[in-house]
Backbone as XML, in Angstrom:
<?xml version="1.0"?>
<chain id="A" units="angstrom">
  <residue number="1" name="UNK">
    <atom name="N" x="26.987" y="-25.890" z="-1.134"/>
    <atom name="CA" x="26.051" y="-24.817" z="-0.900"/>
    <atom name="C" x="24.733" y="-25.162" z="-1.595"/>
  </residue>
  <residue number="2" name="UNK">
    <atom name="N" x="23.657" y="-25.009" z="-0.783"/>
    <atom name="CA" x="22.246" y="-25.342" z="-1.292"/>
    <atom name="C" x="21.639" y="-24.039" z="-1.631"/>
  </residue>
  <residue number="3" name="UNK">
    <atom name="N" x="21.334" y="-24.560" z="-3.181"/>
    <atom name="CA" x="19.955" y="-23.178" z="-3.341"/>
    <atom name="C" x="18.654" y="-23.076" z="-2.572"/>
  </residue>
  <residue number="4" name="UNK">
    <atom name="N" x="17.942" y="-21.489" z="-2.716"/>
    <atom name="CA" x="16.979" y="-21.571" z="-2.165"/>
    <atom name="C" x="15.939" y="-21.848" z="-3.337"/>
  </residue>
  <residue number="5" name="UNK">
    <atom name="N" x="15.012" y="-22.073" z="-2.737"/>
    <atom name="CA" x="14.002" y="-22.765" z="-3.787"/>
    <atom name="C" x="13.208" y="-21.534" z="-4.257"/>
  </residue>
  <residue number="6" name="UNK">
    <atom name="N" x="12.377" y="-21.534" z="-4.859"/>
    <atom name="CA" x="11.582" y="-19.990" z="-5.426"/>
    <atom name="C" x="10.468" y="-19.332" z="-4.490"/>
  </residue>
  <residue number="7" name="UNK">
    <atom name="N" x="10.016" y="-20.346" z="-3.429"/>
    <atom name="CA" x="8.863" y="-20.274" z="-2.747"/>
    <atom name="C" x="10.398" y="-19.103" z="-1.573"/>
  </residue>
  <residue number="8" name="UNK">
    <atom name="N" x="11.298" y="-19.857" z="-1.091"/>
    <atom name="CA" x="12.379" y="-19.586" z="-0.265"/>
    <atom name="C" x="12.414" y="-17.976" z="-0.544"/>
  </residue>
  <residue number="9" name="UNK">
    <atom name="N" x="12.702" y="-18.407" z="-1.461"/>
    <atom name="CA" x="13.627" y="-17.301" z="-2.699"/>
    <atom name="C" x="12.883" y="-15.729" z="-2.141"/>
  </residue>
  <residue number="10" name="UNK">
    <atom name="N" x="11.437" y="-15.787" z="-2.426"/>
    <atom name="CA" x="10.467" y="-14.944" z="-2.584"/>
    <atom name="C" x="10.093" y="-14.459" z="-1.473"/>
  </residue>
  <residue number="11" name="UNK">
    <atom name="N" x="10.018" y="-15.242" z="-0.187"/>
    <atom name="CA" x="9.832" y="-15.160" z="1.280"/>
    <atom name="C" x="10.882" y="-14.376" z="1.813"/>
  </residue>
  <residue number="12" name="UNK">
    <atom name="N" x="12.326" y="-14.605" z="1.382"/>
    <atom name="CA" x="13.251" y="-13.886" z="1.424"/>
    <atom name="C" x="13.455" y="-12.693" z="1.253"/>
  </residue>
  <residue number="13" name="UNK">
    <atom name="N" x="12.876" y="-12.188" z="-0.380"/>
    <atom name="CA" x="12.849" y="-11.133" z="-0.324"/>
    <atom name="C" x="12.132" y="-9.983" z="-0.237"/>
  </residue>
  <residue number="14" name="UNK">
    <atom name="N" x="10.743" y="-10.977" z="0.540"/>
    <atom name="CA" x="9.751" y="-10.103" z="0.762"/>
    <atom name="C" x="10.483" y="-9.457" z="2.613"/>
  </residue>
  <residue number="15" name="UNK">
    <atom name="N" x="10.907" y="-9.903" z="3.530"/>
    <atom name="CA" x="11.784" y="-9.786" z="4.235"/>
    <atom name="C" x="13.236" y="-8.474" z="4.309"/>
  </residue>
  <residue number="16" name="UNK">
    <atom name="N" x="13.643" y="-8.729" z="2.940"/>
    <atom name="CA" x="14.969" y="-7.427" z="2.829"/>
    <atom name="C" x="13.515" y="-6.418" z="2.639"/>
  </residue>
  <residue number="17" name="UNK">
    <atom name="N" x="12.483" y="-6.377" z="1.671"/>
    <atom name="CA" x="12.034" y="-5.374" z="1.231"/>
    <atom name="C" x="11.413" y="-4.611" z="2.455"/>
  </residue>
  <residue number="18" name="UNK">
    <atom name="N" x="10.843" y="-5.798" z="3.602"/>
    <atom name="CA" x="10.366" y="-4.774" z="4.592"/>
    <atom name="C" x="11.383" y="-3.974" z="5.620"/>
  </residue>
  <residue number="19" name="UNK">
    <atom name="N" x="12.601" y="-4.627" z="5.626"/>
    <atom name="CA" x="13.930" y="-3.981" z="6.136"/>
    <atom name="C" x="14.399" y="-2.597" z="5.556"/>
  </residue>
  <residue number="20" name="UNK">
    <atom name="N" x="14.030" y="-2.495" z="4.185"/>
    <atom name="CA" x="14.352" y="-1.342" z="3.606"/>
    <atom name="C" x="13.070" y="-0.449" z="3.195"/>
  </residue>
  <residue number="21" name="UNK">
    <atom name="N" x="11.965" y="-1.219" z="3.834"/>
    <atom name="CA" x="10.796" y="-0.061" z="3.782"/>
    <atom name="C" x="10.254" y="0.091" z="2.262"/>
  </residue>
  <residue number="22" name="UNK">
    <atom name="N" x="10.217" y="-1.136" z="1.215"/>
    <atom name="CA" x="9.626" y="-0.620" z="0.131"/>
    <atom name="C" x="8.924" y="-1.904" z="-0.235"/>
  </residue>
  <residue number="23" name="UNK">
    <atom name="N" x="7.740" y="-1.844" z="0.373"/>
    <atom name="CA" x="6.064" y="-2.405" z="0.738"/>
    <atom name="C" x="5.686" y="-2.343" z="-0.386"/>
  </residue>
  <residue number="24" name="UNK">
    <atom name="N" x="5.736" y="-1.926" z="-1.287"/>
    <atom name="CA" x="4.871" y="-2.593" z="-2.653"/>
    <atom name="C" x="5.819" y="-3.594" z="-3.497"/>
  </residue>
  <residue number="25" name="UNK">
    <atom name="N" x="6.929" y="-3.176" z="-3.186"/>
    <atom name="CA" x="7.883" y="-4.496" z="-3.940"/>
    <atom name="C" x="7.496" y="-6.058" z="-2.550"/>
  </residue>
  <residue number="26" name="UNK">
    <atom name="N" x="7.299" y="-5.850" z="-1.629"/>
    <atom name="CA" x="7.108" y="-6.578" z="-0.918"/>
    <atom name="C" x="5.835" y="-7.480" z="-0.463"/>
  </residue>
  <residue number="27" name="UNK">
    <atom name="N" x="4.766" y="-6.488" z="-1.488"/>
    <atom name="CA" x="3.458" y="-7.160" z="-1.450"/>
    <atom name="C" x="3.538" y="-7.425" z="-2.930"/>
  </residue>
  <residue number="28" name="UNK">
    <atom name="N" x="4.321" y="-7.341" z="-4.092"/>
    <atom name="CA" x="4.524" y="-8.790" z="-5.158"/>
    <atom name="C" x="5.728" y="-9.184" z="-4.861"/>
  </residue>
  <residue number="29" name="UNK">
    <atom name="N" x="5.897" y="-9.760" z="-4.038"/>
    <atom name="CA" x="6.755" y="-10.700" z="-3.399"/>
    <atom name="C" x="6.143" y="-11.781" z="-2.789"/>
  </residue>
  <residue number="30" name="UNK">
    <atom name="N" x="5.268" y="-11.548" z="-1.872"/>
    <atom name="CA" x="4.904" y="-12.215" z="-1.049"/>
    <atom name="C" x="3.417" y="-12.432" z="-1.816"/>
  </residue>
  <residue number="31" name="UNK">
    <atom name="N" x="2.792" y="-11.924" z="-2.802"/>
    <atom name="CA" x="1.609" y="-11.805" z="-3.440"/>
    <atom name="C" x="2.085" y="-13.056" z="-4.211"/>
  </residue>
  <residue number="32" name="UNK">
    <atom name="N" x="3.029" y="-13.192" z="-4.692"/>
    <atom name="CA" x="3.744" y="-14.716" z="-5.597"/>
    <atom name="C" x="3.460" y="-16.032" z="-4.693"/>
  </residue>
  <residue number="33" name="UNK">
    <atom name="N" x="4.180" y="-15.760" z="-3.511"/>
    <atom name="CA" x="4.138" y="-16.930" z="-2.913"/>
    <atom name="C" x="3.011" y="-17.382" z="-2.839"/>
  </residue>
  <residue number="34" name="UNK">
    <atom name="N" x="1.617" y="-16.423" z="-2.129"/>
    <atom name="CA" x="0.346" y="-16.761" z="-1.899"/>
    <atom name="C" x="-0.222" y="-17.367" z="-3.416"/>
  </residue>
  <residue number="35" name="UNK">
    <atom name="N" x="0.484" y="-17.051" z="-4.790"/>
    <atom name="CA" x="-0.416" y="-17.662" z="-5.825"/>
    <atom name="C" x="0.102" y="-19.024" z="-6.147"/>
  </residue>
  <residue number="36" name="UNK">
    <atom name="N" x="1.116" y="-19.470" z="-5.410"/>
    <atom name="CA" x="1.962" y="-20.586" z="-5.776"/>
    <atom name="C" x="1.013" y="-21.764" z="-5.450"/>
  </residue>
  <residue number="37" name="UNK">
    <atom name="N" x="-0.406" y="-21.446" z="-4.631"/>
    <atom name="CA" x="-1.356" y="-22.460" z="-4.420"/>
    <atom name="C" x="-1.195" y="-23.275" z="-2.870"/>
  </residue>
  <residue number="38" name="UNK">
    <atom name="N" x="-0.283" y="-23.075" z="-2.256"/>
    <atom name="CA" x="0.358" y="-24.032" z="-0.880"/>
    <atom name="C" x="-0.212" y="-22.848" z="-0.043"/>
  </residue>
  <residue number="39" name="UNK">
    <atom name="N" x="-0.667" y="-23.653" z="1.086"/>
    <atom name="CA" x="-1.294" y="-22.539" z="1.983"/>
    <atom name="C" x="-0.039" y="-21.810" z="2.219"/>
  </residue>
  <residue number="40" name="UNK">
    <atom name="N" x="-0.727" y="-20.730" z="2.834"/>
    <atom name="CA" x="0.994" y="-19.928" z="3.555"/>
    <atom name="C" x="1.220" y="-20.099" z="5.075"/>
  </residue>
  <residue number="41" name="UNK">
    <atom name="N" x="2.223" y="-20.160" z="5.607"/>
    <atom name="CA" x="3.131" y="-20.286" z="6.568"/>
    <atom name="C" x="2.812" y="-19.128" z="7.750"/>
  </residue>
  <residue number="42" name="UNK">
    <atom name="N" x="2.891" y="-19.443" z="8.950"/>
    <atom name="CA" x="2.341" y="-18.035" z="9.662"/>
    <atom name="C" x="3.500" y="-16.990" z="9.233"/>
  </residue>
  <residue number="43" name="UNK">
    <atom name="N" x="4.489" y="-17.263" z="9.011"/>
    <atom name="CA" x="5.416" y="-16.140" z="8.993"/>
    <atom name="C" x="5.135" y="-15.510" z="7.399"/>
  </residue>
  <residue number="44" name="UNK">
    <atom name="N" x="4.504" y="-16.287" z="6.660"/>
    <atom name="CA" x="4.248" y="-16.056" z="5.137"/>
    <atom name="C" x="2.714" y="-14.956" z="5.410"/>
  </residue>
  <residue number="45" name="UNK">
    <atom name="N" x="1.833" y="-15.282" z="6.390"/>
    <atom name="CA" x="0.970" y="-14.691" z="6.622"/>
    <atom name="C" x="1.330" y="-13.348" z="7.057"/>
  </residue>
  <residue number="46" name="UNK">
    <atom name="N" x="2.178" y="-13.681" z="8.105"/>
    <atom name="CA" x="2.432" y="-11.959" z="8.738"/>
    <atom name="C" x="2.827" y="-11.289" z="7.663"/>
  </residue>
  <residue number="47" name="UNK">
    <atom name="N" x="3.952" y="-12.065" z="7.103"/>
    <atom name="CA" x="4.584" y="-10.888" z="5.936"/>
    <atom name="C" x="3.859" y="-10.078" z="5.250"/>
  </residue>
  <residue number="48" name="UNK">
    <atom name="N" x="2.720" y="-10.751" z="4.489"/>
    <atom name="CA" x="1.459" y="-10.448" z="3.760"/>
    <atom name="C" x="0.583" y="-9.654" z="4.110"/>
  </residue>
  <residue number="49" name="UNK">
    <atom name="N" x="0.607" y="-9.578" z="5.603"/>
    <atom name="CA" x="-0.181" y="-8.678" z="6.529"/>
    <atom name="C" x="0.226" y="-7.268" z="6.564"/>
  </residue>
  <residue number="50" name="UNK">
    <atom name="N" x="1.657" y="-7.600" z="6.878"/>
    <atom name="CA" x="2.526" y="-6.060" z="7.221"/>
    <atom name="C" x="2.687" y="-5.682" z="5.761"/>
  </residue>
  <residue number="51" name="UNK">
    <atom name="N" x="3.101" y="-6.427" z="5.056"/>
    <atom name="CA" x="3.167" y="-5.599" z="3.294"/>
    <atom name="C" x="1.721" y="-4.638" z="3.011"/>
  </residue>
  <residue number="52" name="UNK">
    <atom name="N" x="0.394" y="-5.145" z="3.165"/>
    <atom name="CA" x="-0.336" y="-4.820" z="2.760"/>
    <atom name="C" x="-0.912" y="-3.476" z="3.586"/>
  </residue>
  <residue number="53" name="UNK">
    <atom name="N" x="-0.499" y="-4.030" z="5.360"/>
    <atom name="CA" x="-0.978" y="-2.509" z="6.328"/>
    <atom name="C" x="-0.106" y="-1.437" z="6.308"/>
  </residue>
  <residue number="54" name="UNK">
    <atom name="N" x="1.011" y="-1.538" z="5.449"/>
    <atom name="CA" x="1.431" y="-0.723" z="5.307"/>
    <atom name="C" x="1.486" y="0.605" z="4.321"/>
  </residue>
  <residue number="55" name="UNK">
    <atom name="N" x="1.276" y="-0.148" z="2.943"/>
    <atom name="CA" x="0.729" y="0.422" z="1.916"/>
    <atom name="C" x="-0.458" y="0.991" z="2.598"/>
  </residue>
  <residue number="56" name="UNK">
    <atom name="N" x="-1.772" y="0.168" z="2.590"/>
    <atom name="CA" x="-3.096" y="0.921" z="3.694"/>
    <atom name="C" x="-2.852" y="2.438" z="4.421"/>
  </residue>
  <residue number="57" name="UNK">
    <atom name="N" x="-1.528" y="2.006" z="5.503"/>
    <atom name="CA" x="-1.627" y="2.888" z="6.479"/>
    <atom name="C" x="-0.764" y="4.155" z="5.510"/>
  </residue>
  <residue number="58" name="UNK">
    <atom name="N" x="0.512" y="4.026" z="4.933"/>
    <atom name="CA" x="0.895" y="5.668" z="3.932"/>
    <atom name="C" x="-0.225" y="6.171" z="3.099"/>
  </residue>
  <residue number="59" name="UNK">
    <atom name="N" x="-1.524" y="5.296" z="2.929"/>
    <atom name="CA" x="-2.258" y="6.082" z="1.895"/>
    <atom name="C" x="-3.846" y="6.484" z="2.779"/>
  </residue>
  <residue number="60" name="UNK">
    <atom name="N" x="-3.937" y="5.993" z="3.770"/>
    <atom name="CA" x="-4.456" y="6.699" z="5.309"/>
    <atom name="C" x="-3.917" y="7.667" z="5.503"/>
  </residue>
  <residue number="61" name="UNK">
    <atom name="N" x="-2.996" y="7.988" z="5.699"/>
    <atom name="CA" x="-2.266" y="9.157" z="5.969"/>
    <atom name="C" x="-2.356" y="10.003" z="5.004"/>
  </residue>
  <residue number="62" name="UNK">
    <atom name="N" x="-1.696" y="9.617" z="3.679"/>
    <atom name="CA" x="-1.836" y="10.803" z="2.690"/>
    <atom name="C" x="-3.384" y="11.435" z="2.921"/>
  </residue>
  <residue number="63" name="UNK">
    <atom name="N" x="-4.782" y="10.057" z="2.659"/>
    <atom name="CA" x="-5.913" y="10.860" z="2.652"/>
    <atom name="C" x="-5.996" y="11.947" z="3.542"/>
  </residue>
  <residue number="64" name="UNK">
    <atom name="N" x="-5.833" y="11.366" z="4.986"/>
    <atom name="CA" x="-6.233" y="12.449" z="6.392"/>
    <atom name="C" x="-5.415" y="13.604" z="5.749"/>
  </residue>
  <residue number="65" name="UNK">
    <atom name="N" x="-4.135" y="13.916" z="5.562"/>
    <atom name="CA" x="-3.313" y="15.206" z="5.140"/>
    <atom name="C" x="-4.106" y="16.205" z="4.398"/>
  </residue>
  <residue number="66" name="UNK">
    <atom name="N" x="-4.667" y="15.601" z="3.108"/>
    <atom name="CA" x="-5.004" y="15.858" z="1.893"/>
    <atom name="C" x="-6.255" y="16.476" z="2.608"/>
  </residue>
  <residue number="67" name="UNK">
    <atom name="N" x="-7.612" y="15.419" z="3.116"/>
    <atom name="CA" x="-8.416" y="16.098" z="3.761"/>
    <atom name="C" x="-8.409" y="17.269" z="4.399"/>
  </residue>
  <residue number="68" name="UNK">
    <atom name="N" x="-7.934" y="17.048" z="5.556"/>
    <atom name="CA" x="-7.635" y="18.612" z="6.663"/>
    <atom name="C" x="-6.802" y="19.267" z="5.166"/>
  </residue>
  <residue number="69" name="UNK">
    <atom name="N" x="-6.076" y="19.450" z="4.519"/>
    <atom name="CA" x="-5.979" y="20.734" z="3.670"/>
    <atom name="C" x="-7.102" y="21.083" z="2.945"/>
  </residue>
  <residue number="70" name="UNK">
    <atom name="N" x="-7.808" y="19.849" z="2.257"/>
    <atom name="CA" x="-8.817" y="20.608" z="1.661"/>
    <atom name="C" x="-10.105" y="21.625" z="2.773"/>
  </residue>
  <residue number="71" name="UNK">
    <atom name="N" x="-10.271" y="21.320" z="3.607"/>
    <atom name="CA" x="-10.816" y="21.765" z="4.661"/>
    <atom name="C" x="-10.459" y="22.945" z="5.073"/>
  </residue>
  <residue number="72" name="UNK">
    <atom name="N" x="-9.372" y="23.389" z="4.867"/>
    <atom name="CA" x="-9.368" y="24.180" z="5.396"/>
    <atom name="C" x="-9.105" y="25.469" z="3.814"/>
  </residue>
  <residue number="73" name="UNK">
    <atom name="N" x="-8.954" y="24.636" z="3.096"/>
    <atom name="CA" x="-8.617" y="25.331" z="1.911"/>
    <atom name="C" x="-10.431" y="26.067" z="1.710"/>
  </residue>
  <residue number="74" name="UNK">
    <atom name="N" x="-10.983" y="24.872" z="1.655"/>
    <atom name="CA" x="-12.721" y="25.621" z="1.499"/>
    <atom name="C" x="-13.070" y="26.395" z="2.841"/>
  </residue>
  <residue number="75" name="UNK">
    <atom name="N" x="-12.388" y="26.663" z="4.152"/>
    <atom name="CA" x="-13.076" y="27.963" z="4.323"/>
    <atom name="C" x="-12.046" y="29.138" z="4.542"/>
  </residue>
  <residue number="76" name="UNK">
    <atom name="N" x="-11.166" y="28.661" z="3.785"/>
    <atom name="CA" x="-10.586" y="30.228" z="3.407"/>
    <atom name="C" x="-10.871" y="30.548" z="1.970"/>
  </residue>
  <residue number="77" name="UNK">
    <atom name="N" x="-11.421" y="30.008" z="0.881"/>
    <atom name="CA" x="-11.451" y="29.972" z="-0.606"/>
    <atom name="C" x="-12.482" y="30.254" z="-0.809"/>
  </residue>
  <residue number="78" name="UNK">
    <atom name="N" x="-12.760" y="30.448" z="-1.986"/>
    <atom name="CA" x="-13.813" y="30.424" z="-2.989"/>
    <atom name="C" x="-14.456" y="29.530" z="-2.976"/>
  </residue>
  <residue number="79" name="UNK">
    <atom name="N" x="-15.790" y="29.102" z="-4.177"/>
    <atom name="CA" x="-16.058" y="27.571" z="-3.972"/>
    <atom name="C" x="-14.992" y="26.899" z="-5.430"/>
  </residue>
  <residue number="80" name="UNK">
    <atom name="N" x="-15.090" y="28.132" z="-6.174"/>
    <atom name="CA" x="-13.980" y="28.020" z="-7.834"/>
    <atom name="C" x="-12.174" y="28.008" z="-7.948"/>
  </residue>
  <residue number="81" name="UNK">
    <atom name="N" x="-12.243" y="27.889" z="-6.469"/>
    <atom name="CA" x="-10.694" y="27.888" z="-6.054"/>
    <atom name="C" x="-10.067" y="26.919" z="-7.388"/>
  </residue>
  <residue number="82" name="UNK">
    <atom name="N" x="-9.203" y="26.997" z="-7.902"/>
    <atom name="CA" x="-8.032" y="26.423" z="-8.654"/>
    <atom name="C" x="-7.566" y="25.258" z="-7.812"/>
  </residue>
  <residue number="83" name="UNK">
    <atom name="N" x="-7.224" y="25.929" z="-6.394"/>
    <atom name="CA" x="-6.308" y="25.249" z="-5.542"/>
    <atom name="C" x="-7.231" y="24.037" z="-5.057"/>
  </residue>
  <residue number="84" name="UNK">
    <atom name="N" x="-8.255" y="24.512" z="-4.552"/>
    <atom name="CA" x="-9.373" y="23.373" z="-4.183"/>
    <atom name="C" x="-10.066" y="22.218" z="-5.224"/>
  </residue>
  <residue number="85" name="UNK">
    <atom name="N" x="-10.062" y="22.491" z="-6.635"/>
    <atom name="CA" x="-10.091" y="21.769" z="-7.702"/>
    <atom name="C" x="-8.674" y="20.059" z="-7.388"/>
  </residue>
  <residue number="86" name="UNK">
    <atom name="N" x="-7.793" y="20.969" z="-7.442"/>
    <atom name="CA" x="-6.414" y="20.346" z="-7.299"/>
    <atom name="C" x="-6.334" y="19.051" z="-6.171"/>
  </residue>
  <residue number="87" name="UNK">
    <atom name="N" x="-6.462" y="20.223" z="-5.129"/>
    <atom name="CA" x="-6.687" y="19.198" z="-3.875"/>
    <atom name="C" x="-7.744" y="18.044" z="-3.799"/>
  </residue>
  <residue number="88" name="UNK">
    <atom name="N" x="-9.022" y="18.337" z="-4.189"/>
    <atom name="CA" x="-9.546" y="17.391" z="-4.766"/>
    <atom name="C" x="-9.523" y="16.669" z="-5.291"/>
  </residue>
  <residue number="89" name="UNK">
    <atom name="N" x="-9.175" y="16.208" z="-6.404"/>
    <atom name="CA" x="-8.337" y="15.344" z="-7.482"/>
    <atom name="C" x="-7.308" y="14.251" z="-6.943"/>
  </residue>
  <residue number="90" name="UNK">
    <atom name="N" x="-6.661" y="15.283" z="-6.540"/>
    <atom name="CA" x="-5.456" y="14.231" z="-5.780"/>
    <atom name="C" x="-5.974" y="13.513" z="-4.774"/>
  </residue>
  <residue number="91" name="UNK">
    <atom name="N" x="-6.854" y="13.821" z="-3.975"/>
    <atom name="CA" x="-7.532" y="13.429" z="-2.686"/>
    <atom name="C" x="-8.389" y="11.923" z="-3.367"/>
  </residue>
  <residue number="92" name="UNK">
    <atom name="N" x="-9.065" y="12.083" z="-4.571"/>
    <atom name="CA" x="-9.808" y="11.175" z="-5.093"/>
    <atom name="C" x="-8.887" y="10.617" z="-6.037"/>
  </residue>
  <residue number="93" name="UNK">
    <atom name="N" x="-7.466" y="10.404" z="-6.160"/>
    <atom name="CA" x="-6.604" y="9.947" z="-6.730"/>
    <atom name="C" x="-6.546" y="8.720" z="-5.595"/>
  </residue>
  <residue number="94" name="UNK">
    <atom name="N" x="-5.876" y="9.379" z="-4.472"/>
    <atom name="CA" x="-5.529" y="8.559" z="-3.533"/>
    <atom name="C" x="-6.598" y="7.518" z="-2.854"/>
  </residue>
  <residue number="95" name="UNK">
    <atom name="N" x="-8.178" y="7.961" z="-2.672"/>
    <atom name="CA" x="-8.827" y="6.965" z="-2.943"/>
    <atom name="C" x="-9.305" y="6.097" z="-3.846"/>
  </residue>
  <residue number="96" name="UNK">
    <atom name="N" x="-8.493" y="6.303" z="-4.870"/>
    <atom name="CA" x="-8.442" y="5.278" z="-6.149"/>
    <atom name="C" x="-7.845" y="4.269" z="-5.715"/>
  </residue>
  <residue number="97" name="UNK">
    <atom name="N" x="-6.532" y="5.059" z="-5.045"/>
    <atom name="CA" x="-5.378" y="3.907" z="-5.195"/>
    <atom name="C" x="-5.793" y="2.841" z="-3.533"/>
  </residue>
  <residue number="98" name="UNK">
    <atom name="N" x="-6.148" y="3.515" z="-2.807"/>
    <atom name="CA" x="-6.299" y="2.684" z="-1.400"/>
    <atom name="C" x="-7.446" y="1.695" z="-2.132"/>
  </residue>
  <residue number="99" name="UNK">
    <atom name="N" x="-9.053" y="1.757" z="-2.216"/>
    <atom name="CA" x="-9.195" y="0.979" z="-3.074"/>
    <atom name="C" x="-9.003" y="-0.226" z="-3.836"/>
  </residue>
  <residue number="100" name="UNK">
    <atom name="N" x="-8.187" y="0.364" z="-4.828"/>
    <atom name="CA" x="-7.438" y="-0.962" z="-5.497"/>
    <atom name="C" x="-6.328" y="-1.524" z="-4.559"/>
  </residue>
  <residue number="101" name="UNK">
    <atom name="N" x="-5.698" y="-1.500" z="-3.897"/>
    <atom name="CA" x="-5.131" y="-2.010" z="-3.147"/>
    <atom name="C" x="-5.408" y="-2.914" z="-2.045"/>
  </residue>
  <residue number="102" name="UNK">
    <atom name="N" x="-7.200" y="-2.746" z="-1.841"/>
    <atom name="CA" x="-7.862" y="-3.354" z="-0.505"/>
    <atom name="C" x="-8.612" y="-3.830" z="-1.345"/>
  </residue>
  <residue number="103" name="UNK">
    <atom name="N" x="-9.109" y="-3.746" z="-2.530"/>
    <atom name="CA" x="-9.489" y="-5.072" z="-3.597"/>
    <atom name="C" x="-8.645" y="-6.308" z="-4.031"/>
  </residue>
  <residue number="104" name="UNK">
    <atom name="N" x="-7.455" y="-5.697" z="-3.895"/>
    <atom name="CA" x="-6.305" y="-6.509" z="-4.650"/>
    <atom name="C" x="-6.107" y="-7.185" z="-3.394"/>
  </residue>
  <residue number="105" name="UNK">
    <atom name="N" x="-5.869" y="-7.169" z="-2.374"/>
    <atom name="CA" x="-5.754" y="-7.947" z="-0.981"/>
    <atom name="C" x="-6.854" y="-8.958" z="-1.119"/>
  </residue>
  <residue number="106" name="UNK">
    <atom name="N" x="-8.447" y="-8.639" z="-1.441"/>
    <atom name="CA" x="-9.309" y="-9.759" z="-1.283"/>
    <atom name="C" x="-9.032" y="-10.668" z="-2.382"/>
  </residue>
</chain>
């Protein structure tokens, strides 16, 4: 029985991680391989692609959600709403994190 090598290793389990849907273990997975210095592989590329549009696209989504609530929160509210404070925050949380995430890709 032959081992897999670490480059293998990592490609591998960037692969289970997108099978089981958990994209940030899967973009430092595949974020390893790309620092190992060897160009990457088209299938090393896609992986890297889908790890990263995916993260992108759940925190697209959260924003749009977050948006249309705050929206609609300011014209039923106050401008001192509590609730609209809140929503805000989190809203500029989540463009923290998309952000660093589409920095960390370049």
């Amino acid at each position: 029985m032959t081992s897999l090598s670490e480059r293998e290793s990592l490609v591998f389990t960037s692969k289970l991680c997108e099978q089981a849907e958990k994209f940030e273990e899967m973009v430092e997975s595949i974020k390893a391989v790309a620092k190992m210095g060897k160009s990457l592989s088209t299938e090393e590329r896609n992986l890297l692609s889908v790890a990263y549009k995916n993260i992108v696209g759940d925190g697209r989504n959260a924003w749009r959600i977050l948006s249309s609530i705050e929206e609609k929160q300011q014209a039923n509210a106050t401008a001192d709403s509590p609730h609209l404070k809140l929503i805000q925050d989190f809203r500029k949380k989540i463009e923290a994190e998309l952000t660093a995430v589409c920095s960390d890709v370049l």
